[in-house]
C-alpha positions in Angstrom: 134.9 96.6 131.0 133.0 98.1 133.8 129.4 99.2 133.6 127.9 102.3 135.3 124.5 102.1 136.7 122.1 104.8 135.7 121.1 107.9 137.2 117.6 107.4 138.2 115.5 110.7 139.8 112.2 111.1 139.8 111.0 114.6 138.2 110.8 116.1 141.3 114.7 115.4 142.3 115.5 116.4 139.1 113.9 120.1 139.6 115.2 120.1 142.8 118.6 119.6 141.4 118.1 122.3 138.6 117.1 124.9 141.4 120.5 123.8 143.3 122.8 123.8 140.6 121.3 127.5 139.3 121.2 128.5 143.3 124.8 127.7 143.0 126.2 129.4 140.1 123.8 132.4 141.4 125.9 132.6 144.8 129.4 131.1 143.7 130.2 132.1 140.3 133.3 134.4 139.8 131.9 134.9 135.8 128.8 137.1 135.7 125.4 135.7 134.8 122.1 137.5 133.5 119.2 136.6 132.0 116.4 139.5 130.6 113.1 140.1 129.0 112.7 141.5 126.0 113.0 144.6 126.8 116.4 144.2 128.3 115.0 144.0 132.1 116.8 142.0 134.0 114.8 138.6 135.7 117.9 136.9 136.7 121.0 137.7 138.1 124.2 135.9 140.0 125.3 137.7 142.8 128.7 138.5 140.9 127.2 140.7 138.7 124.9 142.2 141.4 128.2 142.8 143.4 129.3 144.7 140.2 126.9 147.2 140.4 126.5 147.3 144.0 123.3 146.0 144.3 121.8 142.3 145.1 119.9 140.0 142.4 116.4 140.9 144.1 116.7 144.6 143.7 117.9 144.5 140.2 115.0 142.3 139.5 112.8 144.3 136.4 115.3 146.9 136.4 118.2 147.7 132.9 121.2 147.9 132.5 120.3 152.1 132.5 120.0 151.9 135.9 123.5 150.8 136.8 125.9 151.8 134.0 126.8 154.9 132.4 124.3 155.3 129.2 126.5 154.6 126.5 127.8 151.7 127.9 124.0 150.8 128.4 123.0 151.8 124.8 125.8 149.4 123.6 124.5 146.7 125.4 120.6 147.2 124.3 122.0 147.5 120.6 123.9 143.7 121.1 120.7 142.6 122.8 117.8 143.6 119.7 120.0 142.0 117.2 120.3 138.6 118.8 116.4 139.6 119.3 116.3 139.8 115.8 118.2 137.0 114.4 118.6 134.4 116.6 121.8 134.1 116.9 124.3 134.7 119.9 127.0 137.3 119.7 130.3 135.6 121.4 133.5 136.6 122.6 132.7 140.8 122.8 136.0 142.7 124.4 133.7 145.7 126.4 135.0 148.8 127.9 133.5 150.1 130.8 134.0 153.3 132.5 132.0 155.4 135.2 133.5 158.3 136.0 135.9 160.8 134.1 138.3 160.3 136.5 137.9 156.3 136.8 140.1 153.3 135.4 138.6 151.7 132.8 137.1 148.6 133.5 137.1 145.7 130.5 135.3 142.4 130.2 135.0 139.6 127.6 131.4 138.7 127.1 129.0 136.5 125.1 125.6 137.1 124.7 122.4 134.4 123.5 119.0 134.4 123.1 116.6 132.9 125.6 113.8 131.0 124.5 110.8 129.6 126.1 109.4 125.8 125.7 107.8 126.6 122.5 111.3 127.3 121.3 110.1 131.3 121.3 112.6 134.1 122.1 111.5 135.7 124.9 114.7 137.8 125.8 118.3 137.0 126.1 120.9 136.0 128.5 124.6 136.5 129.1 127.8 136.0 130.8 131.4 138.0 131.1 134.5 137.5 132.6 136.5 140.7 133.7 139.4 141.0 132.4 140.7 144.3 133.5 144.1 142.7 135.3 144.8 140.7 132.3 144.3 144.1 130.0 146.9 145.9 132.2 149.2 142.8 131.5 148.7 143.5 127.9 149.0 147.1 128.1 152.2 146.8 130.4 153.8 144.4 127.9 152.6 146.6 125.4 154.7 149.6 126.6 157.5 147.0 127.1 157.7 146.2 123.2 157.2 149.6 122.1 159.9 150.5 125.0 162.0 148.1 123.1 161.0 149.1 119.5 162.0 152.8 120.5 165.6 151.4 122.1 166.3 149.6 118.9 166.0 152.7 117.0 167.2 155.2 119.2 170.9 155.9 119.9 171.2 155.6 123.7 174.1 158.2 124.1 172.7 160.9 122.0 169.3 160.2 122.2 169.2 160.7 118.5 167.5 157.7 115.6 170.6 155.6 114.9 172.3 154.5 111.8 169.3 151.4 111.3 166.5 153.4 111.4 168.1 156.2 109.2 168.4 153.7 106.1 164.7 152.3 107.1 164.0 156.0 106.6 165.7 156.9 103.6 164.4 154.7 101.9 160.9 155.1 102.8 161.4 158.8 101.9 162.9 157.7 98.5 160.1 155.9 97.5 157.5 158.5 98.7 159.7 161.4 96.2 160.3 158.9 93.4 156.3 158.8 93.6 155.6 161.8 93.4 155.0 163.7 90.0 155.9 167.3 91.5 159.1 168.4 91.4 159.1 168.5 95.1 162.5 167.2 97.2 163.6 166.6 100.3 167.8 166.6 101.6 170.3 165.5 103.6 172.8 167.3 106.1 175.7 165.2 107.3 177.8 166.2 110.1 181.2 165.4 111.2 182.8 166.6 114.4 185.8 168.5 113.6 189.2 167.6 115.5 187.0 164.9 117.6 190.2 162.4 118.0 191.6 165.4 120.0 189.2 165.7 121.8 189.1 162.6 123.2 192.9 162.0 123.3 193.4 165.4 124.8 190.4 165.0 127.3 189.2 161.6 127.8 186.2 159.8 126.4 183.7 160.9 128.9 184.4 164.7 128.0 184.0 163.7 124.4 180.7 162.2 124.6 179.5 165.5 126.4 180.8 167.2 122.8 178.5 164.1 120.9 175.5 164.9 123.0 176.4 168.7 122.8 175.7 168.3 119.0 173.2 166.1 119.2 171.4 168.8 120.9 172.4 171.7 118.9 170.6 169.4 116.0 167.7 169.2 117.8 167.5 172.8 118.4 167.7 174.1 114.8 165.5 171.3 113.0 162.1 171.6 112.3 159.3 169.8 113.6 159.6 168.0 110.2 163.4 167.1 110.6 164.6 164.0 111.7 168.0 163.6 112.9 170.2 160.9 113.6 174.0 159.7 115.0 174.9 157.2 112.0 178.4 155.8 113.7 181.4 157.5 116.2 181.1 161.4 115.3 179.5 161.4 112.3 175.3 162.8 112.3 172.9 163.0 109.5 169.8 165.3 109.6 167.0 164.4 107.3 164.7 167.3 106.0 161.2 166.3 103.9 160.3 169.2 101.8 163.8 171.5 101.9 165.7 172.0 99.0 169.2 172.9 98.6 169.0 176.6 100.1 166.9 175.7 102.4 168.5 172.8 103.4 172.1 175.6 103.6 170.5 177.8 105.8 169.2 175.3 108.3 173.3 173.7 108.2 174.5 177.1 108.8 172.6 177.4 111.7 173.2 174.5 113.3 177.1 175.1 112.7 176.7 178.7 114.4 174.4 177.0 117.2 177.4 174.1 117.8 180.1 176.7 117.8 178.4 179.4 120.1 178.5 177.5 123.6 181.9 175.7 124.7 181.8 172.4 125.9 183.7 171.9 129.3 185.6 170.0 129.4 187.7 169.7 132.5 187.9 171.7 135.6 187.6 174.9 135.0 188.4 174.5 131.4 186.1 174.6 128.3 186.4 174.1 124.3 185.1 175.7 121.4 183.9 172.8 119.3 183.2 173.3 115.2 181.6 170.9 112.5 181.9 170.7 109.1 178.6 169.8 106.6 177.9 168.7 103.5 174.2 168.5 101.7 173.1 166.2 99.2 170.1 167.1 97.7 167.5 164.1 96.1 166.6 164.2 92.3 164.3 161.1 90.8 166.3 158.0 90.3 168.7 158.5 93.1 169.2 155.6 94.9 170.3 155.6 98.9 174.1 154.8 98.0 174.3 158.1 95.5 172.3 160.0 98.1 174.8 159.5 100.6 177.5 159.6 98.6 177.1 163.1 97.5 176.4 164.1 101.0 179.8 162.0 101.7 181.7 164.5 98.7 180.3 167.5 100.0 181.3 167.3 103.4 184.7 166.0 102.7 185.2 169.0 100.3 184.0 171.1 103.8 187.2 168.8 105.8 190.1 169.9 102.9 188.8 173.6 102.7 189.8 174.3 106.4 186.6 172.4 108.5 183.7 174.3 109.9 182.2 175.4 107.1 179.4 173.7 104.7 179.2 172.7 101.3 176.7 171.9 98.9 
């Protein structure tokens, strides 16, 4: 085994190496480094985070963080700063926000913060360093919008741009639980939709013509519903329309109108050439201790019964 031989200095090497290494991180490092009095004025600073601010380590010498950064952002800091005062005891790993202008990105840094003591093992201020970590925070927000992007695409139908058949049995039965909950006699109800004459459509004119008559409904759905409506394609040519708070007649006037709406504008579907497209609907109204298979299956009844009494009508 091999044996190092000591480090000898003599006192005076060994301050002249302190003042080189803290020289050194004062001009060289990327991190920011601050140390202050008591009253939160600075007596030390790298050159990073006099950079920062636009200003050099001698001029910020006896000056706060008040006069470089906005006040609240200053404020926030002084707070941090009188409780390590207080206790003793560093406050590590701190996400901060900072932004100068209105009109300005956000900047956003990671910091930890300790107190400073003097030989006598006295606090006689505290000290500080932070990384900024603005790139990696629009990394995070980019992959953010990426997963919500995703989220939104795994609910959403992308022809129609309507909630698909998932997300409208997460729904129902989220909005079953909420009404069997409840001890009002409050409801909410269902609207399905099925596109009358659809495989003639698309026999007759191609595809591509019927998924113009799809999204043509799709919007007609969107048109009618309220604010508090949620519709959704559940499969082929087949819609439901979800509506919190509706009973039965109100829930057969809001069909009605969404029929009329479908019905008014032709689709075209060729050159020169349009067609008249109808729906037939059938509501399904909740009462306490339905479950989401009886739900739908009365909505399934009522619209069939709309199919064998001649289509474009609803029932309920």
């Amino acid at each position: 085994m091999s044996t190092r031989e000591p480090i000898n200095m003599t006192p005076e090497e060994r301050l002249e190496l302190d003042s080189l290494v803290l020289e050194t991180i004062r001009q060289f490092s990327s991190d920011t480094v601050y140390f202050k009095d008591l009253e939160s004025r600075f007596l030390w600073n790298s050159k990073g985070h006099a950079n920062q601010v636009g200003s050099t380590p001698d001029d910020m010498f006896g000056k706060t963080d008040f006069d470089f950064f906005p006040e609240e952002f200053a404020w926030a800091a002084r707070n941090v700063e009188l409780e390590i005062i207080r206790t003793g005891k560093p406050i590590l790993n701190v996400e901060e926000e900072l932004k100068r202008d209105e009109d300005d990105e956000p900047q956003y840094f990671f910091a930890s913060k300790y107190p400073l003591y003097n030989k006598d093992h006295e606090i006689i201020g505290t000290w500080g360093m932070s990384k900024n970590i603005t790139e990696q925070k629009k990394i995070e927000k980019e992959l953010e919008k990426s997963y919500q992007k995703v989220q939104r695409l795994a609910r959403v139908d992308d022809l129609c741009g309507l909630y698909n058949r998932r997300y409208f049995y997460e729904q129902l039965e989220r909005i079953i639980s909420i009404y069997e909950g409840r001890s009002d006699e409050s409801t909410f109800a269902l609207i399905e939709i099925d596109i009358d004459d659809m495989k003639f459509i698309n026999d007759q004119y191609g595809q591509p013509h019927g998924d113009d008559v799809l999204r043509h409904v799709a919007s007609s759905m969107l048109v009618v519903a309220r604010k508090t409506d949620t519709c959704f394609r559940i499969g082929g040519d087949e819609f439901m329309v979800m509506l919190p708070d509706c009973d039965k007649m109100q829930a057969l006037g809001i069909a009605k109108k969404i029929a009329e709406t479908v019905q008014a504008t032709p689709v075209p579907v060729g050159e020169n050439k349009s067609e008249k497209v109808t729906i037939s609907l059938g509501i399904a109204s909740y009462e306490k201790g339905n479950d989401i298979s009886e739900l739908i299956s009365l909505a399934d009844r009522k619209l069939y019964k709309s199919k064998r009494n001649g289509k474009n009508q609803v029932s309920f």
